[in-house]
N, C-alpha and C positions, 0 to 999 in steps of 0.2 A: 889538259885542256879539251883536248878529243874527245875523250871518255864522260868530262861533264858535261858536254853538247849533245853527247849520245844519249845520256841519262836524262837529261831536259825534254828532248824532242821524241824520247820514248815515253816518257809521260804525258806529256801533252794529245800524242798519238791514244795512248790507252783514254785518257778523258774525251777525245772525240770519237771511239770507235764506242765508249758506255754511252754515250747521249745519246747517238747515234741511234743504238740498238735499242734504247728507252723508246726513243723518238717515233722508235717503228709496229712499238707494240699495238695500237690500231690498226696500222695496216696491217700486220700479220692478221689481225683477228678478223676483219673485213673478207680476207682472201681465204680466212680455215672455215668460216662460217656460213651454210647455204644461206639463202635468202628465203626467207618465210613469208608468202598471203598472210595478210591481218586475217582470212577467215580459217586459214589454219592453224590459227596460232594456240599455244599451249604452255603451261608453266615451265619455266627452264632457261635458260641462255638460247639466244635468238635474234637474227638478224633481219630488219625489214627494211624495204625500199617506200617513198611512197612524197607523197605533196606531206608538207607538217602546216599547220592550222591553229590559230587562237580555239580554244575553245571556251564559249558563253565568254568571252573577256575580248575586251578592246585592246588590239596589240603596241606593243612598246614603240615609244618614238628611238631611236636611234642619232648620234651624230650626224651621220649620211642620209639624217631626213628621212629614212625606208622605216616602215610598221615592222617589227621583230616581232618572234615569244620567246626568243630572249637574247640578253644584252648583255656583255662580262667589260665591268670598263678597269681600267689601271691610269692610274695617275701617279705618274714621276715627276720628281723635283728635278733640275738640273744642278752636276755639282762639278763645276772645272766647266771649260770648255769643250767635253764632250762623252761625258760620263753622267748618269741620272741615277735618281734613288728615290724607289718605291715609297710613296708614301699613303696610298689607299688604295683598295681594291675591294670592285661590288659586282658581286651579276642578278640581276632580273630579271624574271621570267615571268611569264602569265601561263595559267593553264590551257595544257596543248594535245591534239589528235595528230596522229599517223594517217593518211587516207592512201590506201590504193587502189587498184582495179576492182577488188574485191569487200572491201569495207573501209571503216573506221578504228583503231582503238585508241586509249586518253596516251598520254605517256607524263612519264615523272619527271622534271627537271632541277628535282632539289641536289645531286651529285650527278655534274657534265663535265666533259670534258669534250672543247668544243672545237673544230675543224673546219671553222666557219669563213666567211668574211671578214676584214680586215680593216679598219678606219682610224688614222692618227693625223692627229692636230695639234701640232708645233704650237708653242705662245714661248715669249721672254724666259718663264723662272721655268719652263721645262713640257710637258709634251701632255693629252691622252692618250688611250690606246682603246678602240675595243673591239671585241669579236663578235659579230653579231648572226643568228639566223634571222633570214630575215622570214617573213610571214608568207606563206605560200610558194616556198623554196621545194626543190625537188633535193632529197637527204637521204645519207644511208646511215638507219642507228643499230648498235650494238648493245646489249644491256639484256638484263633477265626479267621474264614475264611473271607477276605473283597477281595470285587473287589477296583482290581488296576489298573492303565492304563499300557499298554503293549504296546510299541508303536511298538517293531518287529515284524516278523512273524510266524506263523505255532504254537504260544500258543497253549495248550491243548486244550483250547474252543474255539479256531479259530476264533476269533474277536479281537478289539481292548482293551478288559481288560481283567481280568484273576484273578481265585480267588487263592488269596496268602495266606496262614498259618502263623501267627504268634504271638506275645504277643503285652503289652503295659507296661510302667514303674510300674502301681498297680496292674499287673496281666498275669508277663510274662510267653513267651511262656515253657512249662515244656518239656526237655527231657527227656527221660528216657532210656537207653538198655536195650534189651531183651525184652519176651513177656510182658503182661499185669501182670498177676500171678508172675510169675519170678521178674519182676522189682520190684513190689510193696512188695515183701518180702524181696528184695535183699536192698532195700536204704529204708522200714519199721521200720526193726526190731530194729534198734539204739533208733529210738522213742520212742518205744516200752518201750523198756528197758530202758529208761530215765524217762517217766511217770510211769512204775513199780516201781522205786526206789525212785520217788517223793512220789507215795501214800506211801508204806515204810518209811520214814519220816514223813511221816502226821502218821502212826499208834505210830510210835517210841514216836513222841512228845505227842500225846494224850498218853501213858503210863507212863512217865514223868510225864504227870500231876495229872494222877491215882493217883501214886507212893506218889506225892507230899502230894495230898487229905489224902492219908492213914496216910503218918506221922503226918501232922498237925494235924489230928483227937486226 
C-alpha cells in the first residue's frame, strides 16, 4: 500500500515540478536577455522595454471595457459541478508599435504568448476567460528582430524594409506587463510554487518508502 502512495505522489510531484519548469521558460529568458533601445535594435533575438501602441488602427474593445492590441479569449462549457470544457478559443490583435525613450518599432502579434492581464466572467452553462494587453500598457517583449518589406513611407529606418519584432509557431513572441523585475515575479511565482510542491511530493513518497523499509524490516 506504501509503495503505491509512493509511486502516485512521485508522479504527481514529477508533473508539477515539468509544468513548472515549462511555466518558467519566459522568465528565464527575460532574466538571460539584456534589454535593447528600439534605436539599437538589430536582427536576431532581442529584448525590449517600452509603452506598446495601436498602430494606424483603432484598439480592441476588451471584456474589462479597456482599448487592447490584443485580446486572447477561451470559452468553456461547464461540465459537473465543477469541471469545464474548452470549446472555442480566439485572440485579436490590431497592428502594433513598441515605443521607448529612444523610438518606435512595429512588432508582430500573429505567434504570442501572452503574460498579460486577466478577465473572467462566470454565466450558468460555464465561464470566459481572456488575456488582454491593454493599449498604452508599459511591457517587456521577447522575440527575434527580421527585416520586412515596408512598402510605405517614412518607416523608422527610412528605406524600403524595416525591422519587425516578433515570434514564430516554436518560439513565440513573449509579452509581458510591467518592468523586467516586476513581470518576472508577477507571472513567476505560480511556477514556483508548483515546482516547490512537486519536490514536496518527491520528499513525501521517498518517506513512504522509508516508512515501508522500516516495517518490512
Amino acid at each position: 500500500m506504501l509503495t503505491t502512495v509512493a509511486i502516485v505522489l512521485a508522479g504527481m510531484g514529477a508533473l508539477l515540478v515539468i509544468f513548472g519548469v515549462r511555466a518558467l521558460r519566459p522568465n528565464r529568458a527575460m532574466l538571460a536577455t539584456r534589454t535593447t533601445a528600439v534605436s539599437e535594435l538589430k536582427a536576431g533575438a532581442v529584448e525590449l522595454a517600452g509603452v506598446i501602441e495601436p498602430s494606424g488602427a483603432d484598439a480592441l474593445e476588451s471584456g474589462a471595457s479597456r482599448p487592447c492590441v490584443i485580446v486572447h479569449t477561451v470559452v468553456d462549457n461547464k461540465v459537473g459541478r465543477n469541471n469545464f470544457k474548452e470549446v472555442s478559443r480566439e485572440t485579436r490583435a490590431v497592428p502594433a508599435v513598441l515605443r521607448d525613450a529612444s523610438g518606435a518599432c512595429p512588432i508582430s502579434l500573429t505567434h504570442v504568448e501572452l503574460l498579460g492581464e486577466t478577465w473572467e466572467r462566470p454565466d450558468a452553462g460555464g465561464r470566459t476567460t481572456q488575456i488582454v494587453i491593454p493599449a498604452g500598457a508599459r511591457v517587456v517583449i521577447i522575440g527575434v528582430a527580421r527585416l520586412e518589406a515596408h512598402p510605405g513611407e517614412g518607416d523608422y529606418r527610412g528605406g524600403a524594409q524595416r525591422l519587425v519584432v516578433g515570434g514564430t509557431p516554436e518560439a513565440p513572441l513573449v509579452i509581458a506587463i510591467g518592468e523586467q523585475t516586476a513581470a518576472v515575479w508577477r507571472y513567476g511565482w505560480r511556477a514556483l510554487v508548483g515546482i516547490a510542491c512537486g519536490v514536496g511530493l518527491w520528499v513525501v513518497a521517498g518517506a513512504a518508502l522509508f516508512v515501508r523499509s522500516l516495517l518490512g524490516g
